[in-house]
C-alpha positions in Angstrom: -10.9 19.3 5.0 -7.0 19.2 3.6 -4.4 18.8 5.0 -0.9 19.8 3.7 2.4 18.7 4.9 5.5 20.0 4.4 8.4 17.7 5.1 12.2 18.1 5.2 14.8 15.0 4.5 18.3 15.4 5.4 21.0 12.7 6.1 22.8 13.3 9.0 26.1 11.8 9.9 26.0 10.3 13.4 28.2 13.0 15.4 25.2 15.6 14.0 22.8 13.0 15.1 24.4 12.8 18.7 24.5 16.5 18.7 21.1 17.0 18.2 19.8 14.7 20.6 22.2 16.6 23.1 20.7 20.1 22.0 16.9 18.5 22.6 17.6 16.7 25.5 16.6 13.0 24.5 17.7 9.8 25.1 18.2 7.6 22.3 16.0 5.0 23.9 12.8 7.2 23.1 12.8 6.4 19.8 10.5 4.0 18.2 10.5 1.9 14.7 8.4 3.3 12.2 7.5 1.5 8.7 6.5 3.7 5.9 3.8 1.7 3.3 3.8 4.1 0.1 0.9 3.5 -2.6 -0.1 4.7 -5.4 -1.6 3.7 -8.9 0.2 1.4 -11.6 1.0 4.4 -14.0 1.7 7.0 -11.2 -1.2 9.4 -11.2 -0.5 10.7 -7.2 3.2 11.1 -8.2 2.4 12.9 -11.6 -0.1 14.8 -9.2 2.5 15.6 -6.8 0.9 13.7 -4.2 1.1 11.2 -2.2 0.0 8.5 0.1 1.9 7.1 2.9 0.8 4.8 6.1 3.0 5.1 8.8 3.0 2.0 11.3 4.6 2.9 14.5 5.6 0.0 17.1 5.9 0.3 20.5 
């Protein structure tokens, strides 16, 4: 089975954060910390693969 993920970074400035938590309806409360752990090898095979591997720890 694979998986493939297609992600999309932006950097918002914090009235076009504030809008789009108006447009979606959510509080700001409802959002949780997230650490990203990234790994790969010494000489950067996944990255010279264009992969990746990423852990993603959510608290609550």
């Amino acid at each position: 089975m694979q998986e493939i993920e297609i992600e999309f970074k932006n950097i918002l400035t914090k009235q076009e954060f504030d809008t789009l938590l108006q447009w979606f309806q959510i509080k700001s409360e409802q959002f949780q910390p997230q650490t990203n752990y990234y790994f790969d090898t010494e000489d950067y095979l996944l990255k010279k693969n264009e992969s990746a591997l990423r852990i993603k720890k959510k608290r609550p």
